[in-house]
TORPA-4810 file (N, C-alpha, C, O; in nm, 3 decimals):
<nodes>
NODE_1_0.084_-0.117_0.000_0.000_0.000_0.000_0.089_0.124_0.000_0.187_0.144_0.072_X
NODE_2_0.029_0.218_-0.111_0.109_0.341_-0.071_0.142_0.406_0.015_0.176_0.317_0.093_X
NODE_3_0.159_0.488_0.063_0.227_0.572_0.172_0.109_0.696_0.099_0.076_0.715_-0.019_X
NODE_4_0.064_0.773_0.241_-0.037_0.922_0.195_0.065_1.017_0.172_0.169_1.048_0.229_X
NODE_5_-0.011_1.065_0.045_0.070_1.184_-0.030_0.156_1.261_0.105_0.106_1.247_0.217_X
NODE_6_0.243_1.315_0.097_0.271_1.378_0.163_0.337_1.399_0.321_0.396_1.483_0.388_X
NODE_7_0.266_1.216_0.333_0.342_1.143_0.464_0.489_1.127_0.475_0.541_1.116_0.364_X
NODE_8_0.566_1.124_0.566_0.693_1.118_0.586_0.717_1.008_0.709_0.651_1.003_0.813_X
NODE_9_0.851_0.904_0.664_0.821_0.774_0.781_0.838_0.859_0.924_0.753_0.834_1.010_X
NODE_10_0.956_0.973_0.962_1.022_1.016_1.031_0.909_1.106_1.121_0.906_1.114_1.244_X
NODE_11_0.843_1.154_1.050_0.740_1.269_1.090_0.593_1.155_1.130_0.551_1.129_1.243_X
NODE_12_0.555_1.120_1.037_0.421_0.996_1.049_0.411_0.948_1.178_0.325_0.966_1.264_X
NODE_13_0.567_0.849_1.177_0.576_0.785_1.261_0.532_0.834_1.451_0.462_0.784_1.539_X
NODE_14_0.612_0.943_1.440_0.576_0.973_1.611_0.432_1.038_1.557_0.353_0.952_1.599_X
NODE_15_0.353_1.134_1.491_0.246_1.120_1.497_0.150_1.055_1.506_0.035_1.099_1.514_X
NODE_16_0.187_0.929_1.504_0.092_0.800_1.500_0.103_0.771_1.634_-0.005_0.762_1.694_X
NODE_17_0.220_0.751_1.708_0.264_0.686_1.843_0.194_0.827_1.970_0.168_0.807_2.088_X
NODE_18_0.178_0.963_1.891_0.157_1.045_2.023_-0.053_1.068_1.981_-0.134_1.123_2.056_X
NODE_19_-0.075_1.025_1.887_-0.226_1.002_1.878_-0.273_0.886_1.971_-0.337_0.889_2.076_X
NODE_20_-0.233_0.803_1.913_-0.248_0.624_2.018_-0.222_0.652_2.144_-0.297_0.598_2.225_X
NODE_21_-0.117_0.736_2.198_-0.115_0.790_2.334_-0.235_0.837_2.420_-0.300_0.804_2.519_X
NODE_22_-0.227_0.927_2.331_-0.363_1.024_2.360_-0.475_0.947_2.389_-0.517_0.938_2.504_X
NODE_23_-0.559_0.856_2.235_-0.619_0.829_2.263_-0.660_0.730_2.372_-0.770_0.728_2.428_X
NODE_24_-0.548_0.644_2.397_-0.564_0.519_2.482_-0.573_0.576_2.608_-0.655_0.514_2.675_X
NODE_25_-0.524_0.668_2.666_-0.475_0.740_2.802_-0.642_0.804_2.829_-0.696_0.803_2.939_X
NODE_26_-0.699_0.853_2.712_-0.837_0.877_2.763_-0.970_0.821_2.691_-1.078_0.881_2.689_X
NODE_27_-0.950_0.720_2.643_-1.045_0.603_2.602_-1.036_0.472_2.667_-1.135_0.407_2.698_X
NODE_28_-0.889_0.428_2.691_-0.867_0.323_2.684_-0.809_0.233_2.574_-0.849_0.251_2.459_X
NODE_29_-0.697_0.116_2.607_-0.703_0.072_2.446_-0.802_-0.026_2.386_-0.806_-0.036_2.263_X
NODE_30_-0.892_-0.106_2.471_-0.988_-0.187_2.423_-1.069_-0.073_2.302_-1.097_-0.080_2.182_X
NODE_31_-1.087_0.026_2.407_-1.195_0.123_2.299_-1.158_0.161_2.184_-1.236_0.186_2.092_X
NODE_32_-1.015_0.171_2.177_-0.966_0.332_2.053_-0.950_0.206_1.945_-0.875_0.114_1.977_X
NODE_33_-1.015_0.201_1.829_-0.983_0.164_1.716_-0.831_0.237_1.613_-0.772_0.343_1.627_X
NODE_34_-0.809_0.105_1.498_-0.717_0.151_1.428_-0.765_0.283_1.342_-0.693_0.372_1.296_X
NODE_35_-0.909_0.270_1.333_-0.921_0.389_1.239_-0.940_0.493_1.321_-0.895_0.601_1.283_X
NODE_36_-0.990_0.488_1.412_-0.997_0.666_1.527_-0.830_0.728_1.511_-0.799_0.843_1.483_X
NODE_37_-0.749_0.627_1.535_-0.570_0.637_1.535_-0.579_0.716_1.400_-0.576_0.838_1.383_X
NODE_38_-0.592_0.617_1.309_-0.562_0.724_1.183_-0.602_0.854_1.157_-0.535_0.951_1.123_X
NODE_39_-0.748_0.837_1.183_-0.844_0.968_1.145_-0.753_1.042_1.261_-0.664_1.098_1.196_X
NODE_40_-0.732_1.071_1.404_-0.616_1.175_1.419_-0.538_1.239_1.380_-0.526_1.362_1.384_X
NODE_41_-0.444_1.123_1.317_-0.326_1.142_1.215_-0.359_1.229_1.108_-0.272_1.307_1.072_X
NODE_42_-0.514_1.230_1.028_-0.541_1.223_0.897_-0.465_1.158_0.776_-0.423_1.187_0.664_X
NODE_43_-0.475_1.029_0.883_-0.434_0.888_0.766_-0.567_0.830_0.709_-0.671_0.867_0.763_X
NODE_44_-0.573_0.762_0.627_-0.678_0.649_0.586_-0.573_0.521_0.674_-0.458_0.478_0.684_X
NODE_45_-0.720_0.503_0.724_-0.693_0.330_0.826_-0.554_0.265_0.797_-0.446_0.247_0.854_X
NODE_46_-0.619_0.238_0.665_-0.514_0.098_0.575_-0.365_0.160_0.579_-0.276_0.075_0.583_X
NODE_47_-0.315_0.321_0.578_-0.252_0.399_0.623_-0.125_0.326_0.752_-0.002_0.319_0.762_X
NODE_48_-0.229_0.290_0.820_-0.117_0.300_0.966_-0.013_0.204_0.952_0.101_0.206_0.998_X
NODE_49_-0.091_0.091_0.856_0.002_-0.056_0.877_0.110_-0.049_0.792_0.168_-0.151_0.754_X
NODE_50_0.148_0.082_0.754_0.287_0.092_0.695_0.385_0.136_0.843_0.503_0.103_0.859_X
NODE_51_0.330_0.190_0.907_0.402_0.207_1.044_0.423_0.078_1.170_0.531_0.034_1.209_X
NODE_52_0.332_0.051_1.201_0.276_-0.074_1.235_0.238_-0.193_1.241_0.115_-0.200_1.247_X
NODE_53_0.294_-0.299_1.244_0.169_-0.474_1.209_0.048_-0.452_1.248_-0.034_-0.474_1.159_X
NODE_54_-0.019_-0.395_1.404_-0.116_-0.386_1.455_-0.147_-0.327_1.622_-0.058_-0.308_1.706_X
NODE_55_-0.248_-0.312_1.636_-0.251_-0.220_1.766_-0.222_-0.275_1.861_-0.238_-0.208_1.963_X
NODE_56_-0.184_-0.372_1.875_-0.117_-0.438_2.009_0.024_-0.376_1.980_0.084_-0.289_2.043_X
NODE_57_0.070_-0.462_1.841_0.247_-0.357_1.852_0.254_-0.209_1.854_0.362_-0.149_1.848_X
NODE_58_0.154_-0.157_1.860_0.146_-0.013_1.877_0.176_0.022_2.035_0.279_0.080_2.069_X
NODE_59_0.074_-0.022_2.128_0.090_-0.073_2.290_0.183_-0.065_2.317_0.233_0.029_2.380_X
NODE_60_0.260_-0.215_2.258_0.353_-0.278_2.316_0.494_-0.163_2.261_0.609_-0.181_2.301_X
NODE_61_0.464_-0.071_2.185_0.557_-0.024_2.162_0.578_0.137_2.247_0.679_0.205_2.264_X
NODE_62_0.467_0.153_2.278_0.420_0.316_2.392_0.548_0.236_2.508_0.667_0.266_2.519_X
NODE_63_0.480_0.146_2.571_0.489_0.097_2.710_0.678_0.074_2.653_0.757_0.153_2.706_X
NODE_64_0.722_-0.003_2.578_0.886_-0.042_2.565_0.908_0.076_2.548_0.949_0.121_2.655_X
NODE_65_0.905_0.158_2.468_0.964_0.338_2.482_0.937_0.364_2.596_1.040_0.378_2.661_X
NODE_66_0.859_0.375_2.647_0.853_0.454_2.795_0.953_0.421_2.915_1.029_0.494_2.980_X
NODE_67_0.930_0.297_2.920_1.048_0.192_3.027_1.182_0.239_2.954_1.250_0.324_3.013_X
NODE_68_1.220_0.197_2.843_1.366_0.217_2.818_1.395_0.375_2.837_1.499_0.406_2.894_X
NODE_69_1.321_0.460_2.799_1.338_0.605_2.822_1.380_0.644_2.969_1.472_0.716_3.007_X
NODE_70_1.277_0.571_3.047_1.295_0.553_3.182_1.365_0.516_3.277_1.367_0.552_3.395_X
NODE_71_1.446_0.411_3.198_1.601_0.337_3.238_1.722_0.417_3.188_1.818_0.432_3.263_X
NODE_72_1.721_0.456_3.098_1.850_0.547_3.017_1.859_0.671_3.111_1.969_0.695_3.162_X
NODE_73_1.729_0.771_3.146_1.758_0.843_3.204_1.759_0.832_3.372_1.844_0.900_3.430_X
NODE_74_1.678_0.759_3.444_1.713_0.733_3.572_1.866_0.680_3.613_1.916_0.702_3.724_X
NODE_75_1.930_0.610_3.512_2.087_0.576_3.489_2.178_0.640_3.496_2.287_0.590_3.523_X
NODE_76_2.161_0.787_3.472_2.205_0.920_3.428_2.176_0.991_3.569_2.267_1.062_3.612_X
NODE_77_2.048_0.977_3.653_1.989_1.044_3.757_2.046_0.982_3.873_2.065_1.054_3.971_X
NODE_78_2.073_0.873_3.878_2.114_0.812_3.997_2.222_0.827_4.084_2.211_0.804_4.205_X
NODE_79_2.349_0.873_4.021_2.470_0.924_4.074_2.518_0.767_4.154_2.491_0.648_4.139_X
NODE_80_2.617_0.863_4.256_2.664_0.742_4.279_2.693_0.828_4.455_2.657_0.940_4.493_X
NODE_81_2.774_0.717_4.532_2.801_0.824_4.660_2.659_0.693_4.765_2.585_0.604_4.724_X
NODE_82_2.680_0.740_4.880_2.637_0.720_5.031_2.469_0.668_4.961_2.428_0.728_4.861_X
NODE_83_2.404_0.581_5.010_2.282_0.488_5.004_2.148_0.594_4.982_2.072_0.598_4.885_X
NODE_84_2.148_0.692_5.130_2.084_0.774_5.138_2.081_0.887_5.006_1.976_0.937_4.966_X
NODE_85_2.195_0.913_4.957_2.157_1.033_4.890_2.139_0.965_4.739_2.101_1.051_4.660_X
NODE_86_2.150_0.873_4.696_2.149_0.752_4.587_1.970_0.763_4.600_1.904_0.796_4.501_X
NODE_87_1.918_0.738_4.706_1.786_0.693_4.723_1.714_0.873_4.664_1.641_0.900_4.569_X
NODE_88_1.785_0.974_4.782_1.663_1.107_4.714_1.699_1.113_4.582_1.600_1.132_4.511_X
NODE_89_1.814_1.105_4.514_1.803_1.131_4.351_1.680_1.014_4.297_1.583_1.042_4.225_X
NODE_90_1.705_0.917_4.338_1.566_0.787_4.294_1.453_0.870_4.295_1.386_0.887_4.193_X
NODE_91_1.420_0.942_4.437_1.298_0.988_4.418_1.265_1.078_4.395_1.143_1.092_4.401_X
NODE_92_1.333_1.177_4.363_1.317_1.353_4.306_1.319_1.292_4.115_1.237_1.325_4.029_X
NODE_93_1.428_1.208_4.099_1.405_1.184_3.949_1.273_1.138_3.951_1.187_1.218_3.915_X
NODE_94_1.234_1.007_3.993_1.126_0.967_3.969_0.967_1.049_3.985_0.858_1.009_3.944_X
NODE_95_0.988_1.131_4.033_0.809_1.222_4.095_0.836_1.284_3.962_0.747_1.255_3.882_X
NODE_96_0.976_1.398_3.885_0.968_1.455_3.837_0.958_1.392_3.692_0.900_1.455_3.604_X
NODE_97_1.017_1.263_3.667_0.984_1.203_3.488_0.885_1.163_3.503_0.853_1.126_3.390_X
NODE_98_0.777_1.134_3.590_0.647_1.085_3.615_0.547_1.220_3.589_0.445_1.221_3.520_X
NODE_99_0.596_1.316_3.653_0.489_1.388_3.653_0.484_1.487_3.529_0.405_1.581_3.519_X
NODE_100_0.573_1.457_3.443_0.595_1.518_3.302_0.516_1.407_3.188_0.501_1.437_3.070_X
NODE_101_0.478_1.297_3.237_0.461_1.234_3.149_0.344_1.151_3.213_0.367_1.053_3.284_X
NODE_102_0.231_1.191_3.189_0.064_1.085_3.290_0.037_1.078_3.213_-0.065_1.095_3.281_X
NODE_103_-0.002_1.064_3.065_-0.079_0.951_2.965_0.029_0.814_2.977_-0.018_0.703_3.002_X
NODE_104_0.186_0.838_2.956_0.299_0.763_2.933_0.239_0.633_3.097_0.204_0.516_3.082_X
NODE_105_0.246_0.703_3.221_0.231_0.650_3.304_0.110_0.548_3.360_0.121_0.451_3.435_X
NODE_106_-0.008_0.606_3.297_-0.142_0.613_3.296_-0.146_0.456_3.251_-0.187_0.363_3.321_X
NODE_107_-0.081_0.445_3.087_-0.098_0.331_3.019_-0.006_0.218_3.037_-0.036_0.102_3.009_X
NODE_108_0.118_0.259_3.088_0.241_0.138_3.145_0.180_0.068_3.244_0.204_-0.052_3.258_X
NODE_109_0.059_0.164_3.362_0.017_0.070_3.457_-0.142_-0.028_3.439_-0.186_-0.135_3.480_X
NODE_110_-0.180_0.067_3.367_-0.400_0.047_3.366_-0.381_-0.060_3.224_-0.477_-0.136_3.212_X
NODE_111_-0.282_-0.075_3.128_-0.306_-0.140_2.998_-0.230_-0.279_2.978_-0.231_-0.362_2.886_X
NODE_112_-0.157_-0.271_3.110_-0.090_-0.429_3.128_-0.152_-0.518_3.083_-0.104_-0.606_3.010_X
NODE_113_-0.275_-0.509_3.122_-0.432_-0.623_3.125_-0.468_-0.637_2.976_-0.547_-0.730_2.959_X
NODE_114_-0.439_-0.580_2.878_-0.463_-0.579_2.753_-0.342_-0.660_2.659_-0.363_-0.706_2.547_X
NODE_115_-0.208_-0.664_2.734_-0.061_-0.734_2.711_-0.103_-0.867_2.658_-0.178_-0.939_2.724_X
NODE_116_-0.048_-0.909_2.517_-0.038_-1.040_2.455_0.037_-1.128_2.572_0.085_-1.028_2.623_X
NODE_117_0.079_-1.220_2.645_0.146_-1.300_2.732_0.319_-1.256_2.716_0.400_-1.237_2.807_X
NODE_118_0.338_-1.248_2.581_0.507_-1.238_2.526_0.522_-1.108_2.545_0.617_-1.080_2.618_X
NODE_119_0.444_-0.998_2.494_0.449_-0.874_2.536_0.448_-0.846_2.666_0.539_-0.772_2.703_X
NODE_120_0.358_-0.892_2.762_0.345_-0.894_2.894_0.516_-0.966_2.969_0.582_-0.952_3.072_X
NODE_121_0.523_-1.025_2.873_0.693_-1.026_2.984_0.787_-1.007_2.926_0.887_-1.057_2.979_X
NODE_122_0.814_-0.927_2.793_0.913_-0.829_2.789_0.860_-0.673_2.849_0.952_-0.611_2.902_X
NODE_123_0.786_-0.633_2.850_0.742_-0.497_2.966_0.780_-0.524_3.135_0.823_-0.442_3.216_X
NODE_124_0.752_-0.647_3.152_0.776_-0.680_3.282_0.889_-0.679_3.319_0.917_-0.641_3.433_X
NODE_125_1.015_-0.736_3.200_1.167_-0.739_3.249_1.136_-0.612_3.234_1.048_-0.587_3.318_X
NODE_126_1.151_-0.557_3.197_1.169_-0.374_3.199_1.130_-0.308_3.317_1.179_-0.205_3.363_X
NODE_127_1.025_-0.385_3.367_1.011_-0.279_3.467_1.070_-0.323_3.569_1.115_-0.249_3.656_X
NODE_128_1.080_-0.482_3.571_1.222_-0.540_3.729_1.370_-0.463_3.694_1.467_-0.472_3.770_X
NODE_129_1.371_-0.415_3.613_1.497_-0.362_3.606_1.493_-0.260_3.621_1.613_-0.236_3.618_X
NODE_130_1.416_-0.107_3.647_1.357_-0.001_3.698_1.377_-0.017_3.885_1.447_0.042_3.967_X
NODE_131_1.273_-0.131_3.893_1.249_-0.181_4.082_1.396_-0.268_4.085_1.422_-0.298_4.202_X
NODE_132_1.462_-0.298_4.023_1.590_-0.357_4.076_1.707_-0.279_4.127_1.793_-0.312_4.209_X
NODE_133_1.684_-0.125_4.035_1.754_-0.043_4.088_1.709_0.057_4.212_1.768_0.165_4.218_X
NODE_134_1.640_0.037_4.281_1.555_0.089_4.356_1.629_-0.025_4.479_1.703_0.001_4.575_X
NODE_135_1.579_-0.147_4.431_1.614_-0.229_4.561_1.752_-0.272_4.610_1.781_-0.343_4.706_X
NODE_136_1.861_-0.188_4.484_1.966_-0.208_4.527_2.018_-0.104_4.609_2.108_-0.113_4.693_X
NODE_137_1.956_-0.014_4.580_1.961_0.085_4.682_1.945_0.082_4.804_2.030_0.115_4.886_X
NODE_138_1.773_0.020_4.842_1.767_0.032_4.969_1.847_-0.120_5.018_1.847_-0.147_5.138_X
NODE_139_1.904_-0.203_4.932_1.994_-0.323_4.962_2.139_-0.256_5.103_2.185_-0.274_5.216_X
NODE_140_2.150_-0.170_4.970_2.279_-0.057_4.975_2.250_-0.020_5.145_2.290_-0.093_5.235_X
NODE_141_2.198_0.067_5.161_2.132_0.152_5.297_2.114_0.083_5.414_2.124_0.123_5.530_X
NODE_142_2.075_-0.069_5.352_2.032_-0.174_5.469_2.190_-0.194_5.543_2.201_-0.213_5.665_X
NODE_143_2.306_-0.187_5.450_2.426_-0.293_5.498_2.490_-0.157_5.503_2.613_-0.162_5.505_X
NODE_144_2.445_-0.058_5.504_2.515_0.087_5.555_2.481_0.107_5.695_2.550_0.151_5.786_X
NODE_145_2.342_0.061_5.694_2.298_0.063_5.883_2.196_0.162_5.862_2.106_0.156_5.946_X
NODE_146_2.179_0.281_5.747_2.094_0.347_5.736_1.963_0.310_5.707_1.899_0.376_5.790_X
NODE_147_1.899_0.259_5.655_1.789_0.209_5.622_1.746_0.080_5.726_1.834_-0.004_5.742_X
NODE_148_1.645_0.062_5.783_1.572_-0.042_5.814_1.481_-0.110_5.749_1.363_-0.109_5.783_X
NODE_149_1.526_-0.179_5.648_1.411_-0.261_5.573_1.424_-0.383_5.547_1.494_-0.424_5.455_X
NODE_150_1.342_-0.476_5.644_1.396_-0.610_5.619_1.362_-0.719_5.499_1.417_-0.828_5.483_X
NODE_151_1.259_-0.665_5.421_1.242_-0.738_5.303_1.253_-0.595_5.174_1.164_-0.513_5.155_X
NODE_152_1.362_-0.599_5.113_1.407_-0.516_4.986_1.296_-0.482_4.874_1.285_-0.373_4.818_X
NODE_153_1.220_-0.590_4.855_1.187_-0.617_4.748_1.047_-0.563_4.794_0.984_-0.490_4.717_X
NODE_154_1.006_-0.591_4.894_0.805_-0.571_4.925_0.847_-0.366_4.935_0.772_-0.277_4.895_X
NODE_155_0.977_-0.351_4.997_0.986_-0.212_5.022_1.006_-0.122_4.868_0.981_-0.003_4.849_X
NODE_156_1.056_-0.216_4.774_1.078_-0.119_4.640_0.946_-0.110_4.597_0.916_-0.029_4.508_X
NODE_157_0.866_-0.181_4.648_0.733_-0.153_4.537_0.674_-0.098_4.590_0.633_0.005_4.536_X
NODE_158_0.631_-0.128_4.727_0.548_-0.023_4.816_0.622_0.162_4.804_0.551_0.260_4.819_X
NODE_159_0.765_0.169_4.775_0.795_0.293_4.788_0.754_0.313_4.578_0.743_0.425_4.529_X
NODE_160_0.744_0.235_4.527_0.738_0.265_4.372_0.603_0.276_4.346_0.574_0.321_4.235_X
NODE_161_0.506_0.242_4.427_0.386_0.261_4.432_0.333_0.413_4.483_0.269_0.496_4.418_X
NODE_162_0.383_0.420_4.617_0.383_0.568_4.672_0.399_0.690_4.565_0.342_0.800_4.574_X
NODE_163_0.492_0.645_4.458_0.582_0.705_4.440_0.491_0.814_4.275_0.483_0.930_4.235_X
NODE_164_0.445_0.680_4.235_0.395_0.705_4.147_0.284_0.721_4.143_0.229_0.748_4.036_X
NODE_165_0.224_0.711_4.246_0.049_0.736_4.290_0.052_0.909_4.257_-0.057_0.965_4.249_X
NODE_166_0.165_0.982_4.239_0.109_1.122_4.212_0.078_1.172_4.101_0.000_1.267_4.089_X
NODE_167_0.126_1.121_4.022_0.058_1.122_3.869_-0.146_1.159_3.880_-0.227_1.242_3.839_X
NODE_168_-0.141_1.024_3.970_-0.304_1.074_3.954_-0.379_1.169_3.992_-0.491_1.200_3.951_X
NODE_169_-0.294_1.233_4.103_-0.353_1.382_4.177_-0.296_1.548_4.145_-0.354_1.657_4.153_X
NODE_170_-0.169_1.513_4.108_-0.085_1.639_4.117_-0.157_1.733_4.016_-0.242_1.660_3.965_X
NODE_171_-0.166_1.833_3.972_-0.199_1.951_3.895_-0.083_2.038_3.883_-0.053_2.081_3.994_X
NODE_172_-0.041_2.062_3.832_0.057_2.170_3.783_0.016_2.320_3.884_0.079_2.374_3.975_X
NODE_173_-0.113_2.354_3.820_-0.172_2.482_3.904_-0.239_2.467_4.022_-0.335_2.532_4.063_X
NODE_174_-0.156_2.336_4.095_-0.209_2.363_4.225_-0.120_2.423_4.328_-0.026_2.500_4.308_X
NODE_175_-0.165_2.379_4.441_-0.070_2.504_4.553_0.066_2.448_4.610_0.125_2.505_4.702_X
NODE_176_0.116_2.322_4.545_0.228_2.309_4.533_0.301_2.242_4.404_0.257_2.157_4.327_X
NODE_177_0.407_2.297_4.406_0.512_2.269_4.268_0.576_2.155_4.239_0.637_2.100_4.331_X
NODE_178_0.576_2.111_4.140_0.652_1.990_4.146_0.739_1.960_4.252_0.733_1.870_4.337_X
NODE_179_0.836_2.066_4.230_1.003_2.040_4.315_0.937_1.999_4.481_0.974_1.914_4.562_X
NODE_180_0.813_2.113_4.489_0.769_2.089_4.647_0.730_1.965_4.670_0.774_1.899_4.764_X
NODE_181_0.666_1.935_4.609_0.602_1.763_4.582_0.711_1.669_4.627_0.704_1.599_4.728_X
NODE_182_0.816_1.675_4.540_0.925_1.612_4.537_0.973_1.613_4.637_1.016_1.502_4.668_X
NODE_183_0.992_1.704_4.721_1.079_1.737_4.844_0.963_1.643_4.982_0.996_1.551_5.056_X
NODE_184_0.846_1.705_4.972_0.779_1.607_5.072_0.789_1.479_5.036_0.825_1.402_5.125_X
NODE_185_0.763_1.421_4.901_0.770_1.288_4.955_0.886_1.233_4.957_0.898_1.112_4.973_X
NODE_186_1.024_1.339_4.937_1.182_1.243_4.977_1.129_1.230_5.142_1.118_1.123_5.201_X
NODE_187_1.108_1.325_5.185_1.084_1.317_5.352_1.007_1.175_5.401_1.056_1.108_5.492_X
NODE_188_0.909_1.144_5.348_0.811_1.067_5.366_0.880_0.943_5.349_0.873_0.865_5.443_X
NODE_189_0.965_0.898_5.219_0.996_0.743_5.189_1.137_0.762_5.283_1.185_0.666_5.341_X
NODE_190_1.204_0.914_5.291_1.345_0.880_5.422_1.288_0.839_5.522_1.345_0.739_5.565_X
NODE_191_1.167_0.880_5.604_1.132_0.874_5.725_1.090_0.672_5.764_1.092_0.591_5.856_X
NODE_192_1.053_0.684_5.602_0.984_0.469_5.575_1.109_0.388_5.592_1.113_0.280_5.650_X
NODE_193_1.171_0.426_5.558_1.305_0.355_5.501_1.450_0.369_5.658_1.562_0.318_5.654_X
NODE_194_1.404_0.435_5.751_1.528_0.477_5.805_1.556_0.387_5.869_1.506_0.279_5.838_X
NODE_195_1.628_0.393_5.958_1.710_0.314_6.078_1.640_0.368_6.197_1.674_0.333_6.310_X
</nodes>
């Protein structure tokens, strides 16, 4: 099938991936058809599958960009140095690439349930490797004496849960700022986590 007059792979392409965003983040993906995707774009349907096999690899491809985006730069965010201060970069990065990005977040967690089985566990290594670096941390903190947490693993998720629960409330124009956000809940997971 041709390519639409005027389409470009380079340009098309993320227009297709930030429509499917959109729409899935506030439809859902059961709901959003291939042709609603296009008609965004102002593709014809038959259109997309030059970008695409189908709307699952569309999914599966939001959710793998998002995680790897998410790993490259938390990698970069993490520094290095004493358990404790390893942990607030974890969580000032994390409130702040989260709260720049709630459709991205919205659909990595609510659209799992829609995951082919094979898709469902390459997203999954992705995300143990997100919570792995988390739990090596508070691993880190435990055998520093700083941290009290006797199971690593129930504590990375419960603090990755906390963590990311703000996505669903925060507002930009409300009466506190990101950075403030950020700063209470380093307080909150230091105070979970201490000795």
């Amino acid at each position: 099938m041709a390519r639409t007059q005027g389409s470009h792979s380079h340009v098309t392409g993320p227009r297709i991936r930030q429509a499917a965003l959109r729409l899935f983040a506030r439809h859902g993906y059961a709901a959003v058809s291939m042709r609603q995707i296009a008609s965004e774009v102002g593709l014809q349907a038959g259109a997309l599958y030059n970008y695409t096999p189908d709307k699952q690899a569309l999914l599966l491809s939001l959710m793998t960009g998002h995680l790897e985006d998410l790993l490259a730069r938390s990698a970069r965010a993490e520094g290095t140095g004493p358990a404790e201060a390893r942990l607030e970069a974890f969580v000032r990065f994390h409130i702040a690439y989260h709260l720049d990005r709630p459709d991205e977040v919205f659909i990595a967690y609510m659209e799992l349930r829609n995951l082919e089985p094979d898709h469902f566990a390459q997203v999954e290594a992705l995300r143990r490797r997100y919570e792995d670096r988390l739990e090596a941390i508070l691993a880190a903190g435990r055998d520093e004496g700083v941290f009290d947490v006797p199971d690593t693993k129930i504590a990375t998720l419960a603090v990755i849960a906390m963590l990311t629960g703000v996505t669903t409330w925060y507002r930009p124009a409300g009466r506190l700022s990101a950075d403030a956000v950020a700063g209470l809940y380093w307080d909150m997971v230091r105070k979970t986590v201490a000795a």
